[in-house]
N, C-alpha and C positions, 0 to 999 in steps of 0.2 A: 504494500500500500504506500504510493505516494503521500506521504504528509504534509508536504511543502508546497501543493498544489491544491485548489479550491476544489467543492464538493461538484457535481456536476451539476448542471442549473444557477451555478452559483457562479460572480467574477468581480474583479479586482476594477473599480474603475480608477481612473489615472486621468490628473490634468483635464485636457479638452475636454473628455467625459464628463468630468465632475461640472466642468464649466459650463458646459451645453445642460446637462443636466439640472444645477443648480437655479441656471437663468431662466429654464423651462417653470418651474418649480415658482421660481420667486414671481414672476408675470402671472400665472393662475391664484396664488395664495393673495395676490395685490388686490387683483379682480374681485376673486369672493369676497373679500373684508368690503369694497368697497360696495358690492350687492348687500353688504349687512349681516355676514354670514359669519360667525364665531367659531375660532377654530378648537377642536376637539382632538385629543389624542388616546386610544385606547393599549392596554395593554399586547404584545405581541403573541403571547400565549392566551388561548380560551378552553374552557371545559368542552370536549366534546359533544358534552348532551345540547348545551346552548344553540348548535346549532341542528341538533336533531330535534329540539322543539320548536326552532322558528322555520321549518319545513322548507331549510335552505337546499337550494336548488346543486349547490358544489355535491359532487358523487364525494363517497369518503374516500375513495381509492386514492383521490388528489389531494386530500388533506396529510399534513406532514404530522405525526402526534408521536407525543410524548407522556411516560406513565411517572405523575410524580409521586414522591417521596410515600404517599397515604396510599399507590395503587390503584388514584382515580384516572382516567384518561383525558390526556390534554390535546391540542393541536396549536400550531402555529395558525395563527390569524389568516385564512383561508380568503376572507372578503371583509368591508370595513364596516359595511350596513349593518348586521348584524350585530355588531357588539356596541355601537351607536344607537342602535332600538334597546338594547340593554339599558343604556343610562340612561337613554330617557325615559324607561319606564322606572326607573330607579331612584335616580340619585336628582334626577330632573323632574320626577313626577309629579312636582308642586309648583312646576315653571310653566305660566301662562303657554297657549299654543296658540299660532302656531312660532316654530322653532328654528332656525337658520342655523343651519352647522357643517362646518366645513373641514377636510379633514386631507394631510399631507405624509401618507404611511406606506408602509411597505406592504403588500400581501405575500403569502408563502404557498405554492400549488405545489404537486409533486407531480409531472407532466413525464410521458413516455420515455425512456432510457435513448440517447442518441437522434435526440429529434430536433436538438437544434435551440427547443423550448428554454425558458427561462423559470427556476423556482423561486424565484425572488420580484416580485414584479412594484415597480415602486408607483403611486397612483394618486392621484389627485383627486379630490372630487367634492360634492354637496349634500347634503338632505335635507329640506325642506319637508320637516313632522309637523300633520296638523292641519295641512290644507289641502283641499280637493278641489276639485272643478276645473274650467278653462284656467281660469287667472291663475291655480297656483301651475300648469301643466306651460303654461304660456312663459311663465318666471323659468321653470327649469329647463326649457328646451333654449330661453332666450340668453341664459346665461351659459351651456352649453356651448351657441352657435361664438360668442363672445368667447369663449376659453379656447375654443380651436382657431378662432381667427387670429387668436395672440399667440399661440406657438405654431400654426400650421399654414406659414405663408403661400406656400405652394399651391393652397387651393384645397378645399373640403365640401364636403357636405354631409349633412343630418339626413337618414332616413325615418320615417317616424309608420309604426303601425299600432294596430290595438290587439293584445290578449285575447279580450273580450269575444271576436270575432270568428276566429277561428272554433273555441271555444262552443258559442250560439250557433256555428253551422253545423260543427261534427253532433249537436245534441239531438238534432233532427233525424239521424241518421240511426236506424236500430243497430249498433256495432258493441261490442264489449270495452272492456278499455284498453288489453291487448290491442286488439283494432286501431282503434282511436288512437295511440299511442307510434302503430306502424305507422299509420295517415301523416300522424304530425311529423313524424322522422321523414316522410316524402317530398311533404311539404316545406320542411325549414331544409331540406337538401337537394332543394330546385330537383327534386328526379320526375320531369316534366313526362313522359314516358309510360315510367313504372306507377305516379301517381292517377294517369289516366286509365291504366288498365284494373289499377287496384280500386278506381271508384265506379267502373264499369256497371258491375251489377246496381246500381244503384241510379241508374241513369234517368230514371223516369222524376227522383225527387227535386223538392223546390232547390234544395242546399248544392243539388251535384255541380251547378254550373259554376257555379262560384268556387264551389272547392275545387274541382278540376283545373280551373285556370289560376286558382288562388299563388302558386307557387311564382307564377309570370305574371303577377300584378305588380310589376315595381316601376318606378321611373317619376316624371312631374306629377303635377294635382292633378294632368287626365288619368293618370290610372284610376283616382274615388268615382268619375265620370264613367270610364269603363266600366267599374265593379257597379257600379248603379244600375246601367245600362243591361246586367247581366242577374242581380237579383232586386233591381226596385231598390226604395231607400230603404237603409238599415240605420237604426240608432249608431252603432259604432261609426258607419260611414258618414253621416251625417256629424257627429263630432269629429272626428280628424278636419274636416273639413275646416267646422267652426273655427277649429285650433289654428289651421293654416292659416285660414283669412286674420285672427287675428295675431298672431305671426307677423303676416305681411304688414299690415298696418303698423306695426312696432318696428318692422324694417330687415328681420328675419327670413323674408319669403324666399332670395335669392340662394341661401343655403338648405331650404327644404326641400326633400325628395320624399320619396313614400314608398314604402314593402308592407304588401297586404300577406305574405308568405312570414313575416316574422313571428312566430309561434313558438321560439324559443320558452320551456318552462314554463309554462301555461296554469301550473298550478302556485306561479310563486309572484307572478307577474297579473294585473287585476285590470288595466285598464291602457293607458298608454304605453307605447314600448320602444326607443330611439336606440341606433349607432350610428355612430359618426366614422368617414372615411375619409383619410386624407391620400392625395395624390404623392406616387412614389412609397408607400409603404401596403404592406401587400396582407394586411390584416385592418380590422375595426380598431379604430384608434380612440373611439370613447361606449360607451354601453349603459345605458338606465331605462328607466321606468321605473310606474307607478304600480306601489306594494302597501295595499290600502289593510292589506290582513296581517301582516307581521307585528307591528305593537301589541294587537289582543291577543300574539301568543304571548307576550311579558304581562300583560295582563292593564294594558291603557289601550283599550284602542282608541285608534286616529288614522286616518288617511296620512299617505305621506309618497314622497317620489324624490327622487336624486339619480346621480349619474358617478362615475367613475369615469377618468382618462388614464390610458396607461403612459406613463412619462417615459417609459427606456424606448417605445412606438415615434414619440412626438421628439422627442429630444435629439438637437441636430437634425431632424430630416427636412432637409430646405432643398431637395434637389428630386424633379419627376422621374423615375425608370420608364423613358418611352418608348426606349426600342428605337426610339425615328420615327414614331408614330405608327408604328407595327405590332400585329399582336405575335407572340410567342405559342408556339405549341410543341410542348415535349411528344415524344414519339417513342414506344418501347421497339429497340431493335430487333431485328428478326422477323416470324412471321406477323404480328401485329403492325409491325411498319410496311411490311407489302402490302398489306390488305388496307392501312389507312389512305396510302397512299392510292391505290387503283380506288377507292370512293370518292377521294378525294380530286381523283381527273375525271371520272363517269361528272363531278358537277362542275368541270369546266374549268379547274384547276395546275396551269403547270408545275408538273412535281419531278422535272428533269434534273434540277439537282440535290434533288431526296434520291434518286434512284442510281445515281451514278455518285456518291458519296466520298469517295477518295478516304483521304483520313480527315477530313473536315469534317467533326458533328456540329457546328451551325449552316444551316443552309438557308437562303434567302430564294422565294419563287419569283421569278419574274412577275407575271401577271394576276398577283392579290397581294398584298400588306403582311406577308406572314415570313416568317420565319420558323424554321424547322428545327429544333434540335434532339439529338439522338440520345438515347438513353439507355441504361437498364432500367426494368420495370421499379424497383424500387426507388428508384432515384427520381421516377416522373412523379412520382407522387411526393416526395421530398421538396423538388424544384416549384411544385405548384404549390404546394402546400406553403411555403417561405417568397411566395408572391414574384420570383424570377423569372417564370416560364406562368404564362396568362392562361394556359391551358395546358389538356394534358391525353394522351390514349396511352389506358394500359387496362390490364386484365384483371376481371373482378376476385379473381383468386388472389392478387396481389392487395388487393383492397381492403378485404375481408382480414388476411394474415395482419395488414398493419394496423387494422383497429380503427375506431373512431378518431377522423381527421377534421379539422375546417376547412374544405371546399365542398362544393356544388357537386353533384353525378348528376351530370344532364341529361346523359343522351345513352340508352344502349343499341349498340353500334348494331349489334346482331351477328359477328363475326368473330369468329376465334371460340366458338362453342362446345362445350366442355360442361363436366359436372364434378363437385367432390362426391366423394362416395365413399363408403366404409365397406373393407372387402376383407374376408377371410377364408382361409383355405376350403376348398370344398370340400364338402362334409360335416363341416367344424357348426355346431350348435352356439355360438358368442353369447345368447344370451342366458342358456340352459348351464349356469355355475352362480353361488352369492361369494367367489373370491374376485380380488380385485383385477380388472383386466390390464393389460399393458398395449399398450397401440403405440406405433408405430405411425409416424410422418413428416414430411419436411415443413407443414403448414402445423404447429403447436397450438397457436394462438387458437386458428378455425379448430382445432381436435377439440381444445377443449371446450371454449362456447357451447357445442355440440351435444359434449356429456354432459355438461354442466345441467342444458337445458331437457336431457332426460332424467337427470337426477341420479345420475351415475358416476363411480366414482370408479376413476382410472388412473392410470400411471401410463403418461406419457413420454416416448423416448426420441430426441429428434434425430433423424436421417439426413445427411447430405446428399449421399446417391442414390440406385435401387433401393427401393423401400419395399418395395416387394421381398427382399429376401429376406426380411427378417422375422415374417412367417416361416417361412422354409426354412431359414437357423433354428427355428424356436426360442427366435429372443424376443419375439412380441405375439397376443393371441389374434391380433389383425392388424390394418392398416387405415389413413383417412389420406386418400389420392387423392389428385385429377385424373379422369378416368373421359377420354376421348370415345373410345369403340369398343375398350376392354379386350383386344387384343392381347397386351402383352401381361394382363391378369389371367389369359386362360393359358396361355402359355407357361404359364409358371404357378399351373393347377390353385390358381385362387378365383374367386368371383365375390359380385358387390352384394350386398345384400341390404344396403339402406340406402338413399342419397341425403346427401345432407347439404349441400347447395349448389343451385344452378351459376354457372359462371358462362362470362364472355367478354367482350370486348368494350368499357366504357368510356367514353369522353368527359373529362372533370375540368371544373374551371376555380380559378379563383376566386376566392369570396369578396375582397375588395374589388381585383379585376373586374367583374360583374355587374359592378354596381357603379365603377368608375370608365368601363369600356363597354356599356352595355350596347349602343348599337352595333359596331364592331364583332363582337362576339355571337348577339343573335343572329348578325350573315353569315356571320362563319359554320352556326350550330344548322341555320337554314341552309348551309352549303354544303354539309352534312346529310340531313334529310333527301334533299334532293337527289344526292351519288345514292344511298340508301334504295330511294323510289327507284333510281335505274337500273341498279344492281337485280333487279327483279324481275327486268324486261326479257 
């Protein structure tokens, strides 16, 4: 163990940093006081249960904890809101409402092993305890649009949706909460596609039209036009609105955009719900709403809303990654890049020096704004994912193994089709023993989701090469493949006996990308489509 080197997620800033940092910092904390906002500072350690009774939305997997001296369980301060509804239900609960406070802390997540992520995220931000309605929603969006215009010269904008909405559509809809729960993972991950075929059966209801397009309702104040247009007025549509106009009148308008697909936490988030993007960083550089139920779990309710900016996002970034005004698209090499590539000409696209590649993995097309770069599958979801590469094709099997990412799955391609599958030798009864089984695969992650979700408990061993033989050694009782034709499992006297998910080919994009290159990208995703439709003739 190196000990003279930092934990990972963790770093040493130096000089510039501190200075860019610093200045980012003192401009926001100047801002709030001067909005009338009192600054608060909480402890960096919290009891665990704190925030399993304010039905905080952080998974605990990302919580960093610590067991003190008595054998209670602690955590590093995960988010600031939470322990800020503490005092004020506490140490504040005899101070008039409503409350302005503002807060200059560090949060602590504990984020995927080699992904780049940061466990230490230092953050700026508001709560406003106490007020409801337009006016206080108007205050926190307008002091928002204010905080990024002072560290974010490059250029930004707020997108703002409502909780509420999504919420009010899926109630209509007789689904369980599994269901409801896949719905909203389709819908806050733009999978334009697979959200349409998932609401299919359902097509004759008031709700499906709006749910259906719900995920591609983003852009100016005509998307609430659109969404009218598609289910008549709705109380939520009709206050976003409200909110806009008076926005605009306050002189806000020009950094408002609108995501009707923002469904993020739904059960933690009550009514309005905003993030902020700035140009040249390739994630959401602010994130809030309105969390009108969290006080009544300390036991004061009150309406209340705030926002958090992440500062290591904002600090320094004064420069756009444009490409030259081009979009980026990673490409996994091998067979996924021939086949992106012939869709990609089937819509009229030249892709002559994608196909003739030398050792150069950038390639520039002549005739469209794009740029090609060559990848391993892992690496396209890295690149997109860290906002360098605005897009992305690779294999759903690769997607699955890495886990839950921030980008979009927009589009599946239809190619490259495959399935995992759990296979053991023939004859073998897998599930006729109560000892523990051992499986065998290069994909871990997927093995175990898999058991986990039949309530099985295995021992898993990971494989580099053949995985197949470790049946045949007898060092595992089966395996979790990609299984093409199953060919080279009968070959080698084994066969599948479950599937356990359909793979193939998807296009991802980036989340800020998205939202800061959206016409750009829906030609491209339409230039998609199209190779798609021909590919069939």
């Amino acid at each position: 163990m190196n000990v003279i080197a930092t934990p990972e997620g963790t770093q040493d800033r130096l000089f510039a940093q501190c200075r860019d940092l610093r200045k980012a910092q003192g401009e926001l904390t100047r801002l709030f006081r001067q909005k009338g906002y009192e600054e608060i500072s909480t402890p960096e350690v919290e009891f665990y249960d704190l925030f399993l009774r304010s039905g905080n939305p952080i998974p605990q997997e990302s919580m960093l904890k610590i067991v003190d001296r008595s054998g209670k369980l602690m955590v590093m301060r995960p988010d600031c809101t939470t322990p800020i509804a503490r005092v004020a239900a506490t140490k504040l609960k005899l101070s008039p409402l409503p409350q302005r406070l503002y807060y200059n802390e560090t949060v602590f997540r504990s984020g995927a092993a080699h992904r780049g992520g940061s466990s230490e995220i230092p953050q700026c931000g508001i709560e406003l305890l106490g007020a409801g309605g337009v006016e206080a929603d108007v205050e926190a969006v307008s002091v928002a649009a204010e905080a990024l215009l002072a560290v974010c010269p490059q250029g930004f904008h707020i997108e703002l949706g409502h909780a509420g909405l999504f919420r009010a559509l899926a109630g209509q809809l007789e689904m369980s909460e599994g269901q409801v729960e896949e719905m909203r993972a389709l819908v806050e991950g733009k999978h334009f596609a697979a959200l349409e075929e998932f609401l299919r059966p359902y097509e004759g209801r008031a709700a499906y039209a709006l749910l259906s397009r719900l995920s591609q309702l983003f852009g100016g104040v005509e998307v609430l036009g659109e969404a009218e247009k598609l289910m008549g007025s709705r109380p939520e549509l009709s206050y976003l609105r409200k909110l806009y106009e008076a926005l605009e009148r306050g002189g806000c308008g020009e950094y408002i955009r609108f995501d009707l697909g923002l469904v993020h936490q739904i059960d933690y988030y009550t009514g309005v719900v905003f993030r902020g993007y700035a140009r040249g960083v390739g994630a959401p550089v602010l994130s809030g709403g309105r969390y009108d139920n969290l006080l009544g779990a300390f036991g004061r309710p009150a309406p209340a809303i705030g926002f958090a900016v992440d500062m290591d996002l904002v600090a320094g970034s004064t420069a756009e990654q444009t490409y030259g005004g081009r979009l980026r698209l990673a490409l996994t090499k091998g067979r996924l890049q021939d086949k992106t590539v012939e869709l990609m000409e089937l819509a009229g696209l030249d892709c002559t020096p994608v196909k003739e590649p030398g050792r150069r993995l950038v390639h520039s097309l002549s005739n469209y704004p794009l740029d090609a770069v060559l990848a391993k599958a892992p690496d396209v979801i890295t690149y997109v994912e860290h906002g360098v590469c605005d897009l992305g094709v690779v294999g759903k099997d690769t997607i699955l193994e890495r886990g839950e990412s921030p980008f979009y799955e927009v589009l599946d391609l239809g190619y490259g089709k495959c399935r995992f599958a759990l296979a053991v030798k023939e004859g073998t009864d897998f599930y006729d023993t109560y000892r523990t089984r051992r499986i065998a695969t290069k994909y871990p992650n997927v093995a175990r989701r898999f058991f986990e979700s039949k309530g099985m408990d295995v021992e898993i061993i990971k494989i580099e090469g053949s995985v197949e033989l470790a049946p045949i050694l007898k060092l595992a009782d089966a395996i979790v493949d990609i299984v093409e034709t199953g060919a080279t499992l009968r070959e080698n006297g084994l066969i599948p006996i479950e599937d356990v998910a359909p793979v193939s080919a998807r296009l991802i994009v980036n989340t800020a990308a998205m939202k800061l290159k959206k016409t750009e990208i829906l030609d491209f995703i339409e230039k998609c489509q199209t190779g798609m439709e021909r590919s069939k003739c």
